[in-house]
C-alpha positions in Angstrom: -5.8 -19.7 -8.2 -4.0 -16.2 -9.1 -4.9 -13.7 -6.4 -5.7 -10.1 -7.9 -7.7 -8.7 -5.3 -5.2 -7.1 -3.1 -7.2 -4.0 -2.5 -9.7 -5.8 -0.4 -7.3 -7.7 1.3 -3.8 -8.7 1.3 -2.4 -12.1 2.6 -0.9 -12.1 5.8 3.2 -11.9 5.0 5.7 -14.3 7.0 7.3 -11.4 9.3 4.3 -10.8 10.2 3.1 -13.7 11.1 6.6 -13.9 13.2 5.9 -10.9 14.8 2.3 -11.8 16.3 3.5 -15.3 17.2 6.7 -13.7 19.3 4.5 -11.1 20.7 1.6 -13.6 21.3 4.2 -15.8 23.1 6.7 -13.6 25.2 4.9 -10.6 25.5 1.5 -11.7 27.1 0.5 -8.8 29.4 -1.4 -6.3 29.3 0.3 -2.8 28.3 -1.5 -1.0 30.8 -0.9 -3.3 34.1 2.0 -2.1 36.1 3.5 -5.4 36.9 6.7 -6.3 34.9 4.8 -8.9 32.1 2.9 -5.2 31.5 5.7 -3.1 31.3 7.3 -5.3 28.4 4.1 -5.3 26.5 4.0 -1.5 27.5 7.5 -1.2 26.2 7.0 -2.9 22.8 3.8 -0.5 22.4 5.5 2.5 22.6 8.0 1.1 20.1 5.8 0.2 17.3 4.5 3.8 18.0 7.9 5.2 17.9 8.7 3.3 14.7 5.4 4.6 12.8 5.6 8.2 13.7 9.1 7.9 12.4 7.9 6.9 8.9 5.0 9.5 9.0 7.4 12.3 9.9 4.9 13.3 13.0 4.9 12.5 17.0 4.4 9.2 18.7 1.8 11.0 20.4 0.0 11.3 17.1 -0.8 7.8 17.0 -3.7 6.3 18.2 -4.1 2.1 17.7 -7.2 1.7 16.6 -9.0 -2.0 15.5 -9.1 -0.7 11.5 -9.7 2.3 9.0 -13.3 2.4 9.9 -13.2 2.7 12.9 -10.3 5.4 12.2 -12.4 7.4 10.0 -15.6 7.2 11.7 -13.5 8.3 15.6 -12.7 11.3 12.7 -15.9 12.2 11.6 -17.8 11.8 14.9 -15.1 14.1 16.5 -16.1 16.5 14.5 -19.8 16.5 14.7 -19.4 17.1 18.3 -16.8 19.7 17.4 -18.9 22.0 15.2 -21.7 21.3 16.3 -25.3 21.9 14.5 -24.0 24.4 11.7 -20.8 23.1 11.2 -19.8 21.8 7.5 -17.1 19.2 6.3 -16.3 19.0 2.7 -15.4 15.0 1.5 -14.6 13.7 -2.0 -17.5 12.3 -3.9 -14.7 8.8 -4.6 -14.6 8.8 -0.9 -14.7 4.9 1.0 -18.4 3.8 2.2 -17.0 4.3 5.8 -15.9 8.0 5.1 -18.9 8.9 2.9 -21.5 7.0 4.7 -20.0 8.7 8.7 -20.2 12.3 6.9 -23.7 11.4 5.6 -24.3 9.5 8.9 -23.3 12.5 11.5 -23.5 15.5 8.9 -26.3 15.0 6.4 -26.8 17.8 4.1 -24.1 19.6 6.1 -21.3 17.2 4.2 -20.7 19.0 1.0 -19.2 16.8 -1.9 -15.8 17.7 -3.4 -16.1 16.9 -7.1 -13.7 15.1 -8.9 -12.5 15.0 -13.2 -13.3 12.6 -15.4 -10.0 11.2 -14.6 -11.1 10.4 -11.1 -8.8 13.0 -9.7 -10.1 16.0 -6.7 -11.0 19.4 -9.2 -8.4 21.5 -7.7 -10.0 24.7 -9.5 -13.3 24.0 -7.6 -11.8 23.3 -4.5 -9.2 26.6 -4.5 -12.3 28.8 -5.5 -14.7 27.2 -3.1 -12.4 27.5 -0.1 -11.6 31.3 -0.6 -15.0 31.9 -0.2 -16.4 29.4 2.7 -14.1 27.9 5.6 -15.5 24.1 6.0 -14.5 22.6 9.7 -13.1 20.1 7.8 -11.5 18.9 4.3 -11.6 15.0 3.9 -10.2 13.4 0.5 -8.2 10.1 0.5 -4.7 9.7 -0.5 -5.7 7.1 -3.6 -8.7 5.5 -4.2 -9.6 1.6 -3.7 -11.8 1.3 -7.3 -9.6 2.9 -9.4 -6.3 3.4 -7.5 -5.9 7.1 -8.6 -3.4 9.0 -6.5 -5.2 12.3 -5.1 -3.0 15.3 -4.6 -2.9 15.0 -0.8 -0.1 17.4 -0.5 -1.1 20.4 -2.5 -4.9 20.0 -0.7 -3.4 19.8 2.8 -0.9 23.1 1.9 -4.2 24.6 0.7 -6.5 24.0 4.0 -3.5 24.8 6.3 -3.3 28.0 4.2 -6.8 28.6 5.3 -6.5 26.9 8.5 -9.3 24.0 8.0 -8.2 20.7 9.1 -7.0 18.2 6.6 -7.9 14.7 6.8 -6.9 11.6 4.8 -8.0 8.0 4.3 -4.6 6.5 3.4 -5.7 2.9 3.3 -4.8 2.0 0.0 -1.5 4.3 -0.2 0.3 3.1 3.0 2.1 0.3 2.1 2.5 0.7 -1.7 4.1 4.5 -1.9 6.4 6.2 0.8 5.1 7.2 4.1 7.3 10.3 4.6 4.8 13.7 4.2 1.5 11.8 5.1 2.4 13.4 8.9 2.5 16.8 7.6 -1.7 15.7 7.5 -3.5 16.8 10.5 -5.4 13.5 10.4 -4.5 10.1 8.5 -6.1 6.5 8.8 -4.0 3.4 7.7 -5.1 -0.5 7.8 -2.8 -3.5 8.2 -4.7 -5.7 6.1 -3.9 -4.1 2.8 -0.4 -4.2 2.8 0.1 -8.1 4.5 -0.2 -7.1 8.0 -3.2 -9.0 10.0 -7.2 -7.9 9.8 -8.6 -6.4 12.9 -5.7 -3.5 13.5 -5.1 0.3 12.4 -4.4 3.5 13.2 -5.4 7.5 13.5 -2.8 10.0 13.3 -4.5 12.9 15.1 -2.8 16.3 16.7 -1.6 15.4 19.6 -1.9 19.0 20.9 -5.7 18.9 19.9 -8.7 16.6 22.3 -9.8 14.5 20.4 -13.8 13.2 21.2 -13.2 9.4 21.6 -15.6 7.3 19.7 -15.6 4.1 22.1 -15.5 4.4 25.9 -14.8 2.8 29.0 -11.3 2.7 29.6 -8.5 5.4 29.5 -6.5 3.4 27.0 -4.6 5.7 24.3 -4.2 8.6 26.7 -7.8 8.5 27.2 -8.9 8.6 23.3 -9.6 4.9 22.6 -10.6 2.7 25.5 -10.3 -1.0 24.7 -7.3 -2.7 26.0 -4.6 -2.8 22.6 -3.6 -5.8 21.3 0.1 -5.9 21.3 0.5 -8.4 18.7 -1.8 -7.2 16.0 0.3 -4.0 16.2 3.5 -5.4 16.2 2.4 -7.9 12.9 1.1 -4.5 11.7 4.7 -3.0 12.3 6.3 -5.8 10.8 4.7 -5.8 7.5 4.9 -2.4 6.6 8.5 -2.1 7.9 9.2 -4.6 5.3 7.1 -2.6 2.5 8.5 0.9 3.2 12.5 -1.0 2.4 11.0 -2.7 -1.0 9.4 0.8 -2.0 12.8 2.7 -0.9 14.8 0.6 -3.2 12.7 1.0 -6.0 10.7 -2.7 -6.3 8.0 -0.8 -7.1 8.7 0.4 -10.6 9.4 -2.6 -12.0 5.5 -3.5 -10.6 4.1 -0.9 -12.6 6.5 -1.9 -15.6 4.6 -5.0 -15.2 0.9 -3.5 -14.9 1.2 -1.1 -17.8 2.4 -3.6 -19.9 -0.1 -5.8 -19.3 -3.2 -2.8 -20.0 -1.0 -2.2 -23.1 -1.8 -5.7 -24.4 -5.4 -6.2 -22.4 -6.1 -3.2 -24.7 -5.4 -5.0 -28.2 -7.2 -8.2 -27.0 -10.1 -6.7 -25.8 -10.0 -3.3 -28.1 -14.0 -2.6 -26.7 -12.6 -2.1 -22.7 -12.5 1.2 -21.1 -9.4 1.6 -18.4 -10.6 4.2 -15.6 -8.5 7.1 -14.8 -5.6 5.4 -17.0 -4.6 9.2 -17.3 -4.0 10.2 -13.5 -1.3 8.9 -11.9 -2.2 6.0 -10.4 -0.8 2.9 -8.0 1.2 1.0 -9.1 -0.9 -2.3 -8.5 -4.2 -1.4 -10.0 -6.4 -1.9 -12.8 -10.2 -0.4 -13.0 -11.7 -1.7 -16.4 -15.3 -1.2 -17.9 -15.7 -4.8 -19.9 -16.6 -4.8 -22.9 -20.5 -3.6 -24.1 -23.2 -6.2 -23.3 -21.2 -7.9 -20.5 -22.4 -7.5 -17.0 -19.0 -7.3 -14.4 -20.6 -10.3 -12.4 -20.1 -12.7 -15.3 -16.4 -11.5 -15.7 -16.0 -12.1 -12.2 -17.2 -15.9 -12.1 -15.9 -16.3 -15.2 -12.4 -15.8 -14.4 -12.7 -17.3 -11.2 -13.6 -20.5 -12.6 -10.6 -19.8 -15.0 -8.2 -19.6 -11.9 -8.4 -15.5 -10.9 -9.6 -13.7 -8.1 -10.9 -10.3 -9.2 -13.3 -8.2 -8.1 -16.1 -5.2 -9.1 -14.6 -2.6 -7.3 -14.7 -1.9 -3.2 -15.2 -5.4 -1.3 -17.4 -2.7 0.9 -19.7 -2.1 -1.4 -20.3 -5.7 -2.7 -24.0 -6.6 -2.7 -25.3 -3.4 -4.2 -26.9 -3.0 -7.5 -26.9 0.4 -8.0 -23.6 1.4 -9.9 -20.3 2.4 -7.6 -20.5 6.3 -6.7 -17.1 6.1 -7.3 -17.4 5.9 -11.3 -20.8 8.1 -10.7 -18.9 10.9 -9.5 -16.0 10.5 -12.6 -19.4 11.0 -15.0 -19.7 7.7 -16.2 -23.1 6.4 -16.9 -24.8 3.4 -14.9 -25.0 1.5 -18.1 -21.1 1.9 -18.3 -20.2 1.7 -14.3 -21.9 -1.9 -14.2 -19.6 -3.1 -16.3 -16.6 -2.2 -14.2 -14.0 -4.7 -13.0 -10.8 -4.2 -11.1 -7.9 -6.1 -11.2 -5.5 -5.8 -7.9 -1.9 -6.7 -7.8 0.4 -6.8 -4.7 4.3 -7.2 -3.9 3.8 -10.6 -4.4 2.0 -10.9 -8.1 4.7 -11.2 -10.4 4.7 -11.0 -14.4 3.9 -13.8 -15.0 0.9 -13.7 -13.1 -0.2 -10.7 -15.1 0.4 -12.8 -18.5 -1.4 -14.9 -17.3 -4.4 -13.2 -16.7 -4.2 -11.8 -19.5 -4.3 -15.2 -21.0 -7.6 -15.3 -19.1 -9.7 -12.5 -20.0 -8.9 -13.9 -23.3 -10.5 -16.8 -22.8 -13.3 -15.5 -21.1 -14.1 -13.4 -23.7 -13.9 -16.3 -26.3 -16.5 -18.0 -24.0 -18.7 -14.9 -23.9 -18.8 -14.5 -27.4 -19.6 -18.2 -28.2 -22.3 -18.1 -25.8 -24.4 -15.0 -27.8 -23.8 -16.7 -31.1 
């Protein structure tokens, strides 16, 4: 089996797994007991802080260990409905995750305006210039690159913008950490990262909040985090985490990178002359390196791509693992314009630092296939 789902999950990479078993091992205390086993864990927490903050370009006191992105992005949201209280409007991307656009829904309502984005999946900078010089939102939340389609968002230029007008910027940068350089996301007043997508363990994240700013903890009971997360943190998750994206940020600094998306361009190059009928999403916006967001061809439904090819020996998926389950098309390729007869066709195709080219020849070998199958089964 050919793994090409790495935006719902990556495998868990050797150094980390190193990492957590050393941790796990020698380091068993508690970080916040004052006995000498809790100092060391202490010790290696403030670390892996350290070591983060460095790569962000922000403070160690920025950093707040969380259990994941959505719990990240929902300590963001609910912060800020306590913050502005009952008039108070945020403005977040209509590509945004379920667990950004579902907590703005969730705590905001009609209050959480949508930022609309182009056909090419990327934030309408026009709108968003013109809309901001005339209203001052409490906050501005659009992801650094989206999980469906893997379009980069300009996260810079929108976070110069709301600091121009002084509105808070906030970005979910899930699927960039770990595939693009770090350095600049700390300039963000709030970022969310996740382990799990870039070979770190499940179960451990982060915020990157102000640390100047209070910050309206989501979970209590405890005065963990400097009283912003209670929960006691687990030391080895976060090293593992460390770990992992130590190793990424070195294979993106020299470059590995490039070749990957050498690799995935060519393969959309000859995925279009096989399959002339497919539609690639946002293949006009820059876009990770690592992902491909296709609408099948006409009359094929994605599910039977899906179980086709995993039959065949590939593990794709339709779009966001989060959204999984749902009929209704992905708001995602809603909010690009495409039509629900087109979004339920879509399939995306997710590489990672370990997919190589021949992998991606030899899905291509497979959709191939497939679609001989598909078109011997209608005639």
């Amino acid at each position: 089996m050919i793994y090409f789902d790495y935006n719902a999950t990556a495998p868990v990479m050797r150094e980390a797994r190193e990492a957590w078993l050393h941790v796990t091992e020698k380091l068993g205390g508690n970080p916040s007991s004052m006995h000498q086993f809790g100092a060391k864990a202490a010790i290696a927490l403030a670390d892996a802080r350290e070591k983060l903050a460095d790569l962000l370009g922000c403070h160690p006191l920025d950093i707040i260990w969380t259990s994941g992105a959505t719990e990240a992005n929902n300590m963001v949201l609910h912060h800020f409905a306590r913050k502005l209280g009952a008039t108070g409007e945020v403005w977040v991307s209509a590509i945004e995750h379920p667990c950004v656009f579902d907590s703005a829904q969730h705590y905001f309502g009609r209050r959480a305006k949508l930022i609309p984005v182009t056909r090419d999946g990327v934030i309408d900078l026009d709108w968003f210039t013109a809309e901001l010089a005339d209203t001052r939102p409490g906050l501005v939340a659009v992801m650094a690159a989206n999980n469906e389609t893997g379009v980069i968002q300009p996260w810079r230029e929108l976070c110069a913008i709301c600091h121009q007008y002084q509105v808070p910027f906030f970005t979910d940068a899930v699927q960039f950490i770990g595939k693009l350089p770090l350095k600049g996301l700390g300039e963000c007043d709030y970022v969310s990262g996740a382990a799990h997508k870039f070979g770190g363990p499940r179960g451990v994240g982060f915020l990157k909040v102000p640390h100047r700013s209070v910050i309206t903890p989501l979970l209590h009971g405890g005065k963990q985090e400097g009283g912003r997360r209670a929960g006691t943190e687990n030391v080895a998750l976060i090293a593992a985490m460390m770990a992992a994206l130590e190793v990424r940020e070195k294979q993106i600094a020299r470059g590995e990178h490039v070749l990957r998306g050498i690799w995935r361009d060519n393969f959309e190059r000859e995925f279009l002359r096989a399959l002339p009928s497919t539609t690639l999403v946002g293949a006009h916006s820059p876009r990770l390196w690592n992902t491909v967001s296709a609408l099948m061809p006409d009359g094929d439904r994605k599910l039977q791509w899906v179980v086709r090819l995993d039959k065949a020996g590939f593990a794709v998926s339709t779009g966001s693992a989060c959204t999984t389950g749902k009929e209704e098309p992905s708001h995602v390729l809603s909010a690009m314009g495409f039509k629900a007869a087109h979004a339920v066709r879509s399939v995306r195709f997710s590489a990672g630092w370990e997919t190589t080219e021949a992998d991606w020849d030899a899905l291509l070998k497979g959709l191939a296939k497939v679609n001989g199958e598909l078109h011997h089964a209608k005639s």
